[in-house]
N, C-alpha and C positions, 0 to 999 in steps of 0.2 A: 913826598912828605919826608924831609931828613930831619926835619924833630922830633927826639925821642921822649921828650920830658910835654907829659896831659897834664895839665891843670884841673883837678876837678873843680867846677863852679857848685858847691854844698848851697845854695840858698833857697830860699822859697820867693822871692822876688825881682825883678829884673833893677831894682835901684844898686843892688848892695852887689849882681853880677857885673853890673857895667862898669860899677866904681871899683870892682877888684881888677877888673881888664885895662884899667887904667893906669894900673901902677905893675902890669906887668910887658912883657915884650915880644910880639906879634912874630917876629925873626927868630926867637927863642924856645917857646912850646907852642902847642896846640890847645884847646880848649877842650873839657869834657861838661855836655849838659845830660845830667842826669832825669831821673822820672819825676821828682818832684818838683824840681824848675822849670820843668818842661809844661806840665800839667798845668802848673801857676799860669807861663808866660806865652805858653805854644809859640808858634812861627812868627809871632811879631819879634820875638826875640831870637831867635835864629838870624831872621836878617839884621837885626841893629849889630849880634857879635860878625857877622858877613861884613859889614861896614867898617868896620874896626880892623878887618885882615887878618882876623884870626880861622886855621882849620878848626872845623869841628866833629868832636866825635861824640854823638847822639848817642845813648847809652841808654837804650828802652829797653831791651834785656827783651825782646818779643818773645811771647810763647802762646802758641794758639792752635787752631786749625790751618791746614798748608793756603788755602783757600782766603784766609787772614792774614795771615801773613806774607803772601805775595804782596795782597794788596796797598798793605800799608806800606811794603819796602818802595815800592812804586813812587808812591806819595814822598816820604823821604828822599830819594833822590832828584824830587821834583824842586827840592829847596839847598838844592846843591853840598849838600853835610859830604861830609869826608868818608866818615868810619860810621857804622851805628852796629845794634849786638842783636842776636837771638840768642833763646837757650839753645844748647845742644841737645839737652834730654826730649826737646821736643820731635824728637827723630830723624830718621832718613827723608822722609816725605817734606817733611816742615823745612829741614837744610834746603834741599833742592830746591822746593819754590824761594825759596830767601832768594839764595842766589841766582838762579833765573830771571828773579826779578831788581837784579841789583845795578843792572847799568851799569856806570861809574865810580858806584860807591863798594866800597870795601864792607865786606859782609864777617861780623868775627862771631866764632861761637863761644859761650860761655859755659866757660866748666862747672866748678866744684865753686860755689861762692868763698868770698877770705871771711867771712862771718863764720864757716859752718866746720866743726870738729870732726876729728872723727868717732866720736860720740852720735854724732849730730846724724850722721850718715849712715850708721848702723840703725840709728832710729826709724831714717826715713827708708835703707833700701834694702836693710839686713846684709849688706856688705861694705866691707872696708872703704873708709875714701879712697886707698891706692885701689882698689878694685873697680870701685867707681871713675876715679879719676881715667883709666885705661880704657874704659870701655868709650869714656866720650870721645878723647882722641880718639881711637879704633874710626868713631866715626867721621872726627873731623877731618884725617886723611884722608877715607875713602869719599870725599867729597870735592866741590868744588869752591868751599867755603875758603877767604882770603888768610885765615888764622885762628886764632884764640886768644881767650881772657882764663890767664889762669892766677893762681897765686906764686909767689917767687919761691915757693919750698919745692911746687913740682917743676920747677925748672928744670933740677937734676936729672932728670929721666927722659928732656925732651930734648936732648943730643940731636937724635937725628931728625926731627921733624925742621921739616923744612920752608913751614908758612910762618906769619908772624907771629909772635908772641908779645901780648899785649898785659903788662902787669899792674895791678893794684898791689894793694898791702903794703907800700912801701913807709916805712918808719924810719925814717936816721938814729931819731931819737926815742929810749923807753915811754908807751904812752898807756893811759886807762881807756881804751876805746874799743867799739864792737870788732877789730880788726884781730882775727887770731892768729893766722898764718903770717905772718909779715918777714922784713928784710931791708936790709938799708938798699940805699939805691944804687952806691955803686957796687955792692954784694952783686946784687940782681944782674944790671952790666953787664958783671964779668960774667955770671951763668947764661947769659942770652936772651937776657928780654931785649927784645926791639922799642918798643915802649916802654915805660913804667908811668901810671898815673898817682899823683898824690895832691891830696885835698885839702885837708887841715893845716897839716903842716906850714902850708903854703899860704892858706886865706886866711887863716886866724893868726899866721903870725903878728906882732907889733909891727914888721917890715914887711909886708911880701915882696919886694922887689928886690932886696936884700937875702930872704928863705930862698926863690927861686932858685938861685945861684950853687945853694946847695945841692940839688938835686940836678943839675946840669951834667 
């Protein structure tokens, strides 16, 4: 996979995913189908974007029982997807079956979400995001998981890790949206993302095939 530039597909319908895939370039990014397109269109739509020649990275963000989540990764890799996510928080146990049951497909874990402050995280864990943040790497090193989903601020600290890094939050441009941690996308680049995923920017533009260009 040498493209590093995700499309997220934001829709609830497969009309408005197909017609943004059409004015984008198969050679150029990968596709992200998130949880609520997914749920809309399930696997009828995974294979029409397969048709099209686009990777994809299924972004269901699993978090379950180990026992759940083998299962489902199974099924996932039975419809050929590229990349898809679990939480990390969901532990040691929940990791390993992901990846045990990942075949072919690339298993990434997800950190700290770009929605959440660190307001947000004192809320939920009585510690710091950077203290949160540490402990999930902690564990996604000591696994066999293929990377992570972080935001482009903790890039700085992830020097020496050595699996993927998969980023959201990406803004070129000032925006009003749930995204709080953000960074332009060749910022990101140069700190290390291997990836970088961006949505709005891309689909809502007047051009998207034009926007795409920017973030290449």
């Amino acid at each position: 996979m040498s493209k590093r530039l995700i499309v997220a597909l934001d829709f609830d319908n497969k009309v408005d995913a197909l017609r943004t895939l059409d004015l984008l370039d198969c050679n150029k990014c990968m596709v992200k189908v998130g949880l609520q397109l997914f749920v809309s269109e399930g696997w009828e739509l995974i294979s029409a974007i397969k048709q099209k020649n686009f990777d994809i990275f299924l972004d269901l963000k699993l978090h379950d029982i180990p026992n759940t989540v083998s299962k489902t990764i199974e099924k996932i890799a039975d419809f050929g997807v590229n990349m898809t996510t679990i939480h990390l928080t969901g532990g040691e146990n929940m990791i390993d079956a992901a990846c045990q049951a990942s075949k072919d497909i690339k298993v990434l874990g997800v950190s700290v979400l770009t929605s959440l402050s660190n307001d947000d995280i004192l809320k939920i864990a009585s510690i710091t995001l950077e203290e949160k943040f540490k402990n999930l790497i902690a564990l996604a090193n000591n696994s066999d998981l293929d990377g992570i989903v972080c935001s482009p601020q903790e890039l700085t600290t992830l020097k020496d890790f050595q699996k993927l890094k998969v980023v959201p939050g990406i803004r070129n441009k000032p925006s009003n949206d749930d995204q709080v941690r953000v960074l332009s996308a060749s910022d990101a680049y140069n700190s290390g993302a291997d990836f970088i995923v961006v949505g709005r920017p891309i689909t809502q533009a007047f051009n998207p095939t034009e926007a795409l260009k920017d973030f290449l």
